[in-house]
KEDREN-479708 format. One record per residue (C-alpha): residue in three letters; x, y, z. Coordinates in steps of 0.02 Angstrom, whole numbers, plus 50000, padded with zeros to 5 digits. Layout:
+------+-------+-------+-------+
! type !     u !     v !     w !
+------+-------+-------+-------+
!  ALA !     X !     Y !     Z !
...
+------+-------+-------+-------+
//
This chain:
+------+-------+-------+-------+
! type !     u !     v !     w !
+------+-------+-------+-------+
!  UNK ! 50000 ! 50000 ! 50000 !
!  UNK ! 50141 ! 50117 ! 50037 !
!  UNK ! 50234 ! 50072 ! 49866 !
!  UNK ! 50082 ! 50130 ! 49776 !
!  UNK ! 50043 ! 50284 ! 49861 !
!  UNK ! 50244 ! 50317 ! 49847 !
!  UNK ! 50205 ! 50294 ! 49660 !
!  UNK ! 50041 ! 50411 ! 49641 !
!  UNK ! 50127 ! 50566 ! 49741 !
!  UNK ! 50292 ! 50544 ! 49634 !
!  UNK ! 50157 ! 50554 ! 49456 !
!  UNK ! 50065 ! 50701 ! 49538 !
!  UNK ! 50237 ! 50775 ! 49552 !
!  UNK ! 50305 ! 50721 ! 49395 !
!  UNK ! 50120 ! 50778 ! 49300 !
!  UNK ! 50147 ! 50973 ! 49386 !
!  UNK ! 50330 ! 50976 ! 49327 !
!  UNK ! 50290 ! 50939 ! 49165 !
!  UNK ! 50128 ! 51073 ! 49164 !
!  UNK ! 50242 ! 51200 ! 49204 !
!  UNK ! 50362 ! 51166 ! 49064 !
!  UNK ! 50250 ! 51127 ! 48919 !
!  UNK ! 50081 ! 51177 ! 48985 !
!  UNK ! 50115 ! 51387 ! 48974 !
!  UNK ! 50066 ! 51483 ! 48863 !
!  UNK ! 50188 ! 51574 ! 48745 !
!  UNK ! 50122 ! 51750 ! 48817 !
!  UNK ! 50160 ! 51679 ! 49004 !
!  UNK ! 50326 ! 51642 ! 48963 !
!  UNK ! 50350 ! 51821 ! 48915 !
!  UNK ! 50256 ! 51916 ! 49047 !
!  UNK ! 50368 ! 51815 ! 49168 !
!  UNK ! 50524 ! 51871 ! 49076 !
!  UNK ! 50479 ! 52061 ! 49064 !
!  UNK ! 50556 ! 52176 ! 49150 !
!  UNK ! 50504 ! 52319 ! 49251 !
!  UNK ! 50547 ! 52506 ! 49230 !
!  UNK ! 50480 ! 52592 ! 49398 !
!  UNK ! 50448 ! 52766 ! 49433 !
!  UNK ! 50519 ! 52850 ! 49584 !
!  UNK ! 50413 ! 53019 ! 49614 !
!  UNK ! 50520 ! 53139 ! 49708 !
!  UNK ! 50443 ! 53283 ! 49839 !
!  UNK ! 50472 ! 53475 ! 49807 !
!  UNK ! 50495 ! 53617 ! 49937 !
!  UNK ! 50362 ! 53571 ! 50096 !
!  UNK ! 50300 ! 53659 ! 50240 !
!  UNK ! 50385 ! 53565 ! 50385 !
!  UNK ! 50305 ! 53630 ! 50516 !
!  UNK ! 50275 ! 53508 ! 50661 !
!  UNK ! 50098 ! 53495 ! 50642 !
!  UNK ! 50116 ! 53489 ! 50438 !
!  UNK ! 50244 ! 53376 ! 50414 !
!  UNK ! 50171 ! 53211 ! 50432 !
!  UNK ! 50024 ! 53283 ! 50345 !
!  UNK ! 50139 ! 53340 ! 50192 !
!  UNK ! 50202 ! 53191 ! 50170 !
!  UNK ! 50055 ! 53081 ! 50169 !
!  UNK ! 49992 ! 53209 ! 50042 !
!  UNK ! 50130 ! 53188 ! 49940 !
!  UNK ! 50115 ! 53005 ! 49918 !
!  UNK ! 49914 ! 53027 ! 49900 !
!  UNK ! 49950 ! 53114 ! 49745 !
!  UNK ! 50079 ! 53009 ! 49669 !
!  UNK ! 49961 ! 52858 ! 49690 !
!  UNK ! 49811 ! 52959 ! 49582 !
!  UNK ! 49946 ! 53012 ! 49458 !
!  UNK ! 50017 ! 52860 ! 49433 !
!  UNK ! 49871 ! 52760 ! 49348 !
!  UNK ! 49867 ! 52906 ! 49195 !
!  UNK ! 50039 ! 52900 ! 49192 !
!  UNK ! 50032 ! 52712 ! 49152 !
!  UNK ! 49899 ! 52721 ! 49013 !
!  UNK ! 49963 ! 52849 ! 48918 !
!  UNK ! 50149 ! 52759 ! 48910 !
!  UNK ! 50076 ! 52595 ! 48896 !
!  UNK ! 49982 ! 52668 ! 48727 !
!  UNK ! 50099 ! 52785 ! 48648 !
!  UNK ! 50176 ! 52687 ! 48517 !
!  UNK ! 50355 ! 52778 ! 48517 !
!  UNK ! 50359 ! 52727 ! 48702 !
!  UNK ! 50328 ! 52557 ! 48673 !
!  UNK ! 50437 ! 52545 ! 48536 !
!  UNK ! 50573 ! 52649 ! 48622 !
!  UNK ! 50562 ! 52642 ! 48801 !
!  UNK ! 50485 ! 52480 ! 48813 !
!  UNK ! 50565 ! 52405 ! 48673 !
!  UNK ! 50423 ! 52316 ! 48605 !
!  UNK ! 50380 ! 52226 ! 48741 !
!  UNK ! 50541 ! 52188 ! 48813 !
!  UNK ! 50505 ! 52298 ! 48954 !
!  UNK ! 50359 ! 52338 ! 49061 !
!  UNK ! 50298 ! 52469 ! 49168 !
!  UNK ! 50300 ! 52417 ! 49361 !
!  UNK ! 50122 ! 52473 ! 49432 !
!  UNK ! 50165 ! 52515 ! 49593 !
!  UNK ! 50258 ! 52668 ! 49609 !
!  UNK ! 50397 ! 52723 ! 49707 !
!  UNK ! 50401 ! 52896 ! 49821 !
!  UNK ! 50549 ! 52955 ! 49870 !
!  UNK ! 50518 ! 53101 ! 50014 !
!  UNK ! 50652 ! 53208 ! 50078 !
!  UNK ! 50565 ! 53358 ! 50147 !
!  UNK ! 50571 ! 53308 ! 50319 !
!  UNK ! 50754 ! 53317 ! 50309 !
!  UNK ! 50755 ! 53502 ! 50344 !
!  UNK ! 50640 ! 53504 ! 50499 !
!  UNK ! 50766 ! 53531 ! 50628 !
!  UNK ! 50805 ! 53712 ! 50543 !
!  UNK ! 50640 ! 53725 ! 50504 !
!  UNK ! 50586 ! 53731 ! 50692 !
!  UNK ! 50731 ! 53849 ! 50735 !
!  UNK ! 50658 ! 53949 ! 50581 !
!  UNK ! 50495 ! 53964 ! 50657 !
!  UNK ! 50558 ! 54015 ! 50836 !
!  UNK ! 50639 ! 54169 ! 50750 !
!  UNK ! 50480 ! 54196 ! 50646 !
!  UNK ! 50367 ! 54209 ! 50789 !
!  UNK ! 50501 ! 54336 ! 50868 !
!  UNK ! 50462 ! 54436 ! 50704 !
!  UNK ! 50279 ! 54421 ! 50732 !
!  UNK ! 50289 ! 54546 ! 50890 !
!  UNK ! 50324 ! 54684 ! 50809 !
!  UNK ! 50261 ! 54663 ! 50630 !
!  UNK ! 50109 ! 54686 ! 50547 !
!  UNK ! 49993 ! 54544 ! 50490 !
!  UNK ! 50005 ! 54542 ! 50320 !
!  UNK ! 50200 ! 54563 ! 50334 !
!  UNK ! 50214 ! 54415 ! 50444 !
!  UNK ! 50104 ! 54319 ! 50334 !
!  UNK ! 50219 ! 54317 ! 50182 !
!  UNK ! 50384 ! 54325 ! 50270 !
!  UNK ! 50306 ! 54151 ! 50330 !
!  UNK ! 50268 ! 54085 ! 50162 !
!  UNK ! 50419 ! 54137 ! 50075 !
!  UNK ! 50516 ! 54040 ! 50207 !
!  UNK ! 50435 ! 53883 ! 50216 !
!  UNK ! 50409 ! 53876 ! 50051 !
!  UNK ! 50582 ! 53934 ! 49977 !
!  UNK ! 50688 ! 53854 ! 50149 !
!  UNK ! 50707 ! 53693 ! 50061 !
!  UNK ! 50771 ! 53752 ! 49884 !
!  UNK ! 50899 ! 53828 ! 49975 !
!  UNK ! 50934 ! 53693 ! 50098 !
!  UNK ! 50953 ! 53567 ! 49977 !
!  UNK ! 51100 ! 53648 ! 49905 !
!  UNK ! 51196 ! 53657 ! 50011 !
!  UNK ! 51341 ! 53505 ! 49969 !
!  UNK ! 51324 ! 53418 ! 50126 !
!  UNK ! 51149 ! 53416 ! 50121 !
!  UNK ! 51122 ! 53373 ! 49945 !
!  UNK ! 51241 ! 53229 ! 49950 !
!  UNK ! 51159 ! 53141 ! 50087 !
!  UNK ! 51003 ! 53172 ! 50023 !
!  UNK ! 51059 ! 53085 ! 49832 !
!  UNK ! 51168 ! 52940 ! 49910 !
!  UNK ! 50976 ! 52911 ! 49999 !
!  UNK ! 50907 ! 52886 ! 49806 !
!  UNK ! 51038 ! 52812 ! 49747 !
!  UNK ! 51004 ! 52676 ! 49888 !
!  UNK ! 50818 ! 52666 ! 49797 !
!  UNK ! 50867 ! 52661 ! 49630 !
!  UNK ! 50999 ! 52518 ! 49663 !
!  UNK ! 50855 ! 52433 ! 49744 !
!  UNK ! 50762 ! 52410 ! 49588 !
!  UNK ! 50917 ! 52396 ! 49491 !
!  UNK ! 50980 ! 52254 ! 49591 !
!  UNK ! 50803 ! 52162 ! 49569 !
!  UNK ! 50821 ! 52164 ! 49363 !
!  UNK ! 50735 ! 52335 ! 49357 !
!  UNK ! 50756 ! 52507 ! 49297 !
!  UNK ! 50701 ! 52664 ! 49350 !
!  UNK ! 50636 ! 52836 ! 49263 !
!  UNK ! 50657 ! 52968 ! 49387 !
!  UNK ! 50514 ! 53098 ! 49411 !
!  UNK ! 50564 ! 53285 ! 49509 !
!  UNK ! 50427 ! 53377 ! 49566 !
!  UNK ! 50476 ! 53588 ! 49584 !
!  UNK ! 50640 ! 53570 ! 49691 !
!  UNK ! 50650 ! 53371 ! 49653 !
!  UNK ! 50729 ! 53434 ! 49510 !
!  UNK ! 50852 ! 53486 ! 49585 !
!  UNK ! 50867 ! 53311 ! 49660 !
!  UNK ! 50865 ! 53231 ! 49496 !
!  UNK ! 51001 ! 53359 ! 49405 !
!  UNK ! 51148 ! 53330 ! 49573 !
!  UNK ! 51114 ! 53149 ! 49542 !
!  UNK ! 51150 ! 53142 ! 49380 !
!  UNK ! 51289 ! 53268 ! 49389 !
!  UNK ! 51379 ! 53152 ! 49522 !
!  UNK ! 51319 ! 52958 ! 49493 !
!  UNK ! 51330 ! 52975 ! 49290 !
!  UNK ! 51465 ! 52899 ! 49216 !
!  UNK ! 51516 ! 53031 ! 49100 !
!  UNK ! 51693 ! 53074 ! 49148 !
!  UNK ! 51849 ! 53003 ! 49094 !
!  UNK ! 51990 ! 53015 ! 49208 !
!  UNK ! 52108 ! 53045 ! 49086 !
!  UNK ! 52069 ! 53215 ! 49109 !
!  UNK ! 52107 ! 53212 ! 49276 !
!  UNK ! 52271 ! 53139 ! 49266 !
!  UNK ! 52365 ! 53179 ! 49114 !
!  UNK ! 52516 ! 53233 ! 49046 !
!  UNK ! 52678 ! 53146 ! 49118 !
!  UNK ! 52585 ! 53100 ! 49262 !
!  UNK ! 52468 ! 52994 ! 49162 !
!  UNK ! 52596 ! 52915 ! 49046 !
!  UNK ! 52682 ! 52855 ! 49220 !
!  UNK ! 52507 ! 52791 ! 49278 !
!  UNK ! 52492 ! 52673 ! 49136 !
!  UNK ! 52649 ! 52614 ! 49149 !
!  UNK ! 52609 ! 52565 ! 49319 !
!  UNK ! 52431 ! 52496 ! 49284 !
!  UNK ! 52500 ! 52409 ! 49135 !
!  UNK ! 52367 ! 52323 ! 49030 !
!  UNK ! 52205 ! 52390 ! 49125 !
!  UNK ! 52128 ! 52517 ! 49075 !
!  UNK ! 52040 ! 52631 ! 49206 !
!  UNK ! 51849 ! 52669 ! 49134 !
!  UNK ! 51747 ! 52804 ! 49133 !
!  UNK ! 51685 ! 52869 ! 49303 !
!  UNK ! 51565 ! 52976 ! 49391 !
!  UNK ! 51607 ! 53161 ! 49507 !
!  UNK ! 51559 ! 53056 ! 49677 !
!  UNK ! 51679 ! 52895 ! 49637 !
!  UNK ! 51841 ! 53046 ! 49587 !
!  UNK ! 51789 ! 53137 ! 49750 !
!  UNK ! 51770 ! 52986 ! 49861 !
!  UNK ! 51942 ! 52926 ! 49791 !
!  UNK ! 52004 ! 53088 ! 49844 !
!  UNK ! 52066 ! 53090 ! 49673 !
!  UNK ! 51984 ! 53262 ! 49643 !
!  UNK ! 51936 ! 53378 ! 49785 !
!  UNK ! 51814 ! 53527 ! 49807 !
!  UNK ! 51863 ! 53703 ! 49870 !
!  UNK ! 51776 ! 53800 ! 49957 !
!  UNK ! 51727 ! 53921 ! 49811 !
!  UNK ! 51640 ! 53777 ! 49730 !
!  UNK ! 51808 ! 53742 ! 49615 !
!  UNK ! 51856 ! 53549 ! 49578 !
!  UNK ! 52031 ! 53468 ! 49544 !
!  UNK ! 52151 ! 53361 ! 49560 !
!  UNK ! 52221 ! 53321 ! 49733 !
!  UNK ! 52364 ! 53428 ! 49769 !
!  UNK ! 52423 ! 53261 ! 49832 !
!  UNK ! 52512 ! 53171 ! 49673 !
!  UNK ! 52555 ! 53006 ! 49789 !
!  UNK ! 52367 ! 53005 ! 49844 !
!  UNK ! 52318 ! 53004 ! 49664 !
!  UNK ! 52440 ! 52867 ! 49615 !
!  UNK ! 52394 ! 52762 ! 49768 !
!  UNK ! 52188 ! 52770 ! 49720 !
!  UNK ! 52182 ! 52811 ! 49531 !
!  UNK ! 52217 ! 52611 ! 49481 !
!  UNK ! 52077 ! 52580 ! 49616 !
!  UNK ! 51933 ! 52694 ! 49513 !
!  UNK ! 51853 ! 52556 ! 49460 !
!  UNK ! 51816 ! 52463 ! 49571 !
!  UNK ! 51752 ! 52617 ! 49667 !
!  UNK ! 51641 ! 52650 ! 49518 !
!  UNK ! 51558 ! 52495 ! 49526 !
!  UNK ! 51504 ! 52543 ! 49710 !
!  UNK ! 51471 ! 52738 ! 49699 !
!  UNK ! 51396 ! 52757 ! 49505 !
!  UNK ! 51256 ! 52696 ! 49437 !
!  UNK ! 51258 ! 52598 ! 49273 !
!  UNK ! 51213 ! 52663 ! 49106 !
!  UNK ! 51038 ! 52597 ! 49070 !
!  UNK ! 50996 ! 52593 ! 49261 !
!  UNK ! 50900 ! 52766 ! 49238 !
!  UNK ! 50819 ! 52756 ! 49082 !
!  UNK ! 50727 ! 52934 ! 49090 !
!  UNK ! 50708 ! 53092 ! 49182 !
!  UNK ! 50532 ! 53180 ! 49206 !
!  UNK ! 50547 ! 53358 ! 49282 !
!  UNK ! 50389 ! 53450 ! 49301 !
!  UNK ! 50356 ! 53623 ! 49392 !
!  UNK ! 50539 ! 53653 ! 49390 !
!  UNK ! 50634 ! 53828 ! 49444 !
!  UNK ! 50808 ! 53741 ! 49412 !
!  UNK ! 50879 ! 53862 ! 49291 !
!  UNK ! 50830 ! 54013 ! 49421 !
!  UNK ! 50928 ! 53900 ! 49564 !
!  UNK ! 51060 ! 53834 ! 49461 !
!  UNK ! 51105 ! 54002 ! 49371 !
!  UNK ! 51314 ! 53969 ! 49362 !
!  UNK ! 51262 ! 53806 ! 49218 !
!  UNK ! 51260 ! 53945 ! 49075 !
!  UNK ! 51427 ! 54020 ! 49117 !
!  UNK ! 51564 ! 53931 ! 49022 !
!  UNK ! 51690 ! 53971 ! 49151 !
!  UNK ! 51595 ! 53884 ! 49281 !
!  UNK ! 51662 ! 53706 ! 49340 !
!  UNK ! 51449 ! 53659 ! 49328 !
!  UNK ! 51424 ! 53712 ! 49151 !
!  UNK ! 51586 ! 53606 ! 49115 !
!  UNK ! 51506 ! 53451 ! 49198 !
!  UNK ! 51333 ! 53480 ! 49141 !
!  UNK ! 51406 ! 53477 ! 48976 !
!  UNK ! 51481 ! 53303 ! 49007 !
!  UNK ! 51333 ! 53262 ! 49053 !
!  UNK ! 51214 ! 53308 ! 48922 !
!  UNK ! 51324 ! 53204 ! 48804 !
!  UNK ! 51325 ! 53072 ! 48880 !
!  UNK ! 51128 ! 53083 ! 48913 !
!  UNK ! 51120 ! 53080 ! 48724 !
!  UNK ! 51239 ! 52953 ! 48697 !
!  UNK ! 51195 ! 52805 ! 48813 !
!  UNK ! 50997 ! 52841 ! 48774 !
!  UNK ! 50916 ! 52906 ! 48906 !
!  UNK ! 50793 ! 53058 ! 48892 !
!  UNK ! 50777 ! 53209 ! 48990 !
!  UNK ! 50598 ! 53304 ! 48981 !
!  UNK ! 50541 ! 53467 ! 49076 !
!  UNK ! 50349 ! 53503 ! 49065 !
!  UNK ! 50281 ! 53664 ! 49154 !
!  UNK ! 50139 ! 53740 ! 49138 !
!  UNK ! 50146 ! 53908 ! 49071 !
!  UNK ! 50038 ! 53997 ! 49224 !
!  UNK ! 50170 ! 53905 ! 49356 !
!  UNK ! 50288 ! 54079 ! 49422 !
!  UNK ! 50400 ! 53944 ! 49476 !
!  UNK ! 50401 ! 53857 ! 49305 !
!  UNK ! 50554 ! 53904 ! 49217 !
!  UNK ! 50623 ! 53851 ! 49032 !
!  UNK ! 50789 ! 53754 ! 49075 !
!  UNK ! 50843 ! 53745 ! 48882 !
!  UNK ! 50815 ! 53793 ! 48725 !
!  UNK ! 50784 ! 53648 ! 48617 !
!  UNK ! 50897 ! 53614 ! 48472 !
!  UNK ! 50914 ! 53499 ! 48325 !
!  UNK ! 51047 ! 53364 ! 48287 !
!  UNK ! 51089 ! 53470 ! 48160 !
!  UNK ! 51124 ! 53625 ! 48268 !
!  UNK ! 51210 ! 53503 ! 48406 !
!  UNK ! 51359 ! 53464 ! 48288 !
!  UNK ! 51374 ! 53656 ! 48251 !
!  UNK ! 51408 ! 53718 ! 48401 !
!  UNK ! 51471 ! 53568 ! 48487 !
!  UNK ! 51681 ! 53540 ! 48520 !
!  UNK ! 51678 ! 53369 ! 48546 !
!  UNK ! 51578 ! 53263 ! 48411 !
!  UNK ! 51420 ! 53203 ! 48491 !
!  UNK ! 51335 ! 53037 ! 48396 !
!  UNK ! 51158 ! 53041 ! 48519 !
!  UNK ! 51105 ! 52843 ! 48524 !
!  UNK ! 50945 ! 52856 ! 48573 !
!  UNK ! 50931 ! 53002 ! 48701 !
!  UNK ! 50875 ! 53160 ! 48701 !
!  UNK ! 50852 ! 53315 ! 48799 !
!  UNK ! 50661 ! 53423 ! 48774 !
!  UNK ! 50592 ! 53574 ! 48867 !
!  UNK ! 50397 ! 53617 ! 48867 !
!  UNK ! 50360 ! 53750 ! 48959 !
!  UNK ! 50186 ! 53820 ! 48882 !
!  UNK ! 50068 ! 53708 ! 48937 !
!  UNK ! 49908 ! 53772 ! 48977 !
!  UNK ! 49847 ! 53705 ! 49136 !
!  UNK ! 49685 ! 53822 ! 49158 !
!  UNK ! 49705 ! 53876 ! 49335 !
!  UNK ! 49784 ! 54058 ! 49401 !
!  UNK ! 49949 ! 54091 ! 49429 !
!  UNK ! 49921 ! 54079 ! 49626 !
!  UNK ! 49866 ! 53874 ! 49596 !
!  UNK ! 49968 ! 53834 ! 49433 !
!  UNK ! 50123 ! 53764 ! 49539 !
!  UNK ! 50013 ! 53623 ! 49635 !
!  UNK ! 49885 ! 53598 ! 49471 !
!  UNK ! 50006 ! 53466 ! 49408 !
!  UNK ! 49932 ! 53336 ! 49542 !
!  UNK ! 49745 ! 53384 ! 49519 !
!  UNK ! 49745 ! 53396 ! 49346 !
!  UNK ! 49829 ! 53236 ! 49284 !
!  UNK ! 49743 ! 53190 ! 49130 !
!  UNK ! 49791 ! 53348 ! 49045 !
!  UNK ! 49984 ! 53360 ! 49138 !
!  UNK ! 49989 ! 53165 ! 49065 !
!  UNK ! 49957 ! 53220 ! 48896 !
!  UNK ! 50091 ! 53371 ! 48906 !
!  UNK ! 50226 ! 53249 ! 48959 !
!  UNK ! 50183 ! 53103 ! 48833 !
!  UNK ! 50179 ! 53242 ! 48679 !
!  UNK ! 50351 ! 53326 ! 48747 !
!  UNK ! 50426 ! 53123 ! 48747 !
!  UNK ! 50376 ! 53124 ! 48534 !
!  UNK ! 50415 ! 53295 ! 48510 !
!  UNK ! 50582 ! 53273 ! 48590 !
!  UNK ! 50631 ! 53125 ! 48485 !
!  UNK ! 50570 ! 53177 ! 48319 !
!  UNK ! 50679 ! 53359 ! 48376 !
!  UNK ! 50832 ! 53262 ! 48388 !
!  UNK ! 50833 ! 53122 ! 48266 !
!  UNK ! 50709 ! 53195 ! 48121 !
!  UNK ! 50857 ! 53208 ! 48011 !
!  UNK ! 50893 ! 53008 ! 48034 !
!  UNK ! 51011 ! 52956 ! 48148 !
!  UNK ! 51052 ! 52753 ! 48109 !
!  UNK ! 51094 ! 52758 ! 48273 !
!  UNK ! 50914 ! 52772 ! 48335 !
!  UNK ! 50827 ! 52645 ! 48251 !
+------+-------+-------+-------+
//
């Protein structure tokens, strides 16, 4: 009796195995092989008061959650999206998104703030007191996150996300709401991997670094690995170099990439960049001066957005006083013009809109974005068409 139920368990077993080889549909197979792009949605400026904070935050991720199910429908039918982004079905769209909040990073100063606000309040009028308290909350955090220490702790936190989905077979399109775009330009400016050493260390100092590292080749790095390495340091006018210290260099340069691997993240990783309600070219003034270390990295890295095929898109609506252009939008054709270094763009591309109509005053324009989705959706899905058509109309082989 034992022998034969032995016998019918081991054919149950056997029968299941072979249903789950044979027995699945085609389509199965696939949806199990897909991968997932997920969207991170990161905070702007918030009113961190103690009795707001919580509150702002919860907010926050209440509005992400109604945004997200327009922003899957339109990508998921947009045929240059599919065929681009989601590669024709290699890819899909994760449903649940991802928040990532840092406003409550600032409440500390934010209290202290408000201690020396309500000494104001003595002696001022009303109406005085009542914007000197908006302007602060609202503009503390654009100016707090600026500041280097505070900005790197505050990107090493995303990077922490992103490598989370990375690490499960994902990828990520990053989304900055108002001063999350700030968020989203440091990371790229300091995680990309578009820098090569070489410039760094040259001259006779890098002819006796190959000799020493022989055969290997060091590889294109990011700002945070060079700094980390101590390989490059930052001044305290903003200013970066090399390290005064040549025997420091030689001791960490042959150990860049390794540290790359650890501090960067991979090209492909972030496949897009969504800014939306952005004042980053009023904050970030110094990237239009060419004698500016930031307009030299920027630069870096808007080739290297173009190159490795990632896209970059800024949608604000035109009644948004905090909505500012970040770029005006050139051709391929006007690229190679003005550009030093030959550029061949493999995919990526770079697109401002910034005349959206969203239909409300000027005074509700900057929160619309959340309450008027449909419409917002629609903005970013024909600035992801117009972008690509901008940049490879002329045929690039190099985008199909």
């Amino acid at each position: 009796m034992k022998k034969i139920l032995i016998s019918i368990i081991v054919l149950a077993l056997t029968s299941i195995s072979c249903v789950n080889a044979e027995d699945i549909a085609p389509q199965d197979l696939d949806a199990i092989k897909k991968k997932k792009i997920t969207f991170i949605y990161i905070n702007g400026s918030n009113d961190n008061s103690s009795k707001d904070r919580l509150e702002f935050r919860e907010s926050f991720e209440k509005d992400v959650k109604a945004m997200h199910p327009y922003m899957l429908k339109a990508f998921n039918e947009d045929p240059l999206v599919r065929t681009k982004l989601l590669k024709d079905g290699e890819f899909e769209l994760n449903e649940e998104p991802v928040t990532f909040y840092w406003g409550d990073k600032s409440f500390a100063e934010i209290e202290n703030l408000d201690n020396k606000l309500s000494l104001s309040s003595i002696f001022s009028p009303r109406l005085s007191k009542l914007v000197r308290t908006v302007f602060a909350h609202c503009l503390h955090d654009a100016v707090w996150v600026q500041k280097y220490s505070n900005m790197s702790m505050i990107i090493d936190e995303l990077h922490r996300k992103v490598k989370y989905e990375t690490d499960k077979g994902n990828q990520v399109v990053l989304l900055g709401y108002s001063a999350g775009s700030f968020i989203t330009y440091e990371y790229f400016l300091n995680k990309f991997i578009s820098i090569d050493p070489a410039v760094i260390v040259n001259g006779q100092e890098y002819e006796k670094m190959k000799k020493l590292l022989g055969e290997e080749e060091i590889k294109p790095t990011c700002l945070d690995a060079l700094l980390e390495s101590e390989i490059v340091t930052l001044d305290m006018t903003g200013k970066y170099k090399a390290n005064s210290d040549k025997q420091l260099i030689f001791k960490n340069y042959p150990l860049l990439n390794e540290k790359t691997q650890t501090t960067c993240f991979k090209d492909g990783s972030v496949r897009g960049v969504i800014n939306f309600a952005s004042p980053l070219s009023l904050f970030y003034s110094e990237v239009s001066d060419t004698k500016s270390d930031l307009n030299f990295l920027s630069k870096l890295m808007y080739r290297h957005i173009l190159e490795s095929g990632v896209f970059w898109l800024t949608v604000n609506y035109a009644e948004d006083p905090l909505g500012f252009p970040t770029s005006k939008n050139i051709s391929l054709e006007e690229l190679n013009k003005i550009s030093v270094v030959p550029i061949n763009p493999k995919g990526g591309f770079v697109y401002d809109v910034s005349n959206v109509r969203s239909r409300k005053s000027f005074i509700t324009a900057h929160m619309a974005y959340w309450h008027t989705q449909k419409r917002f959706v629609k903005a970013i899905i024909n600035a992801y068409n117009k972008g690509y058509e901008n940049m490879y109309k002329t045929g690039n082989p190099e985008s199909i």
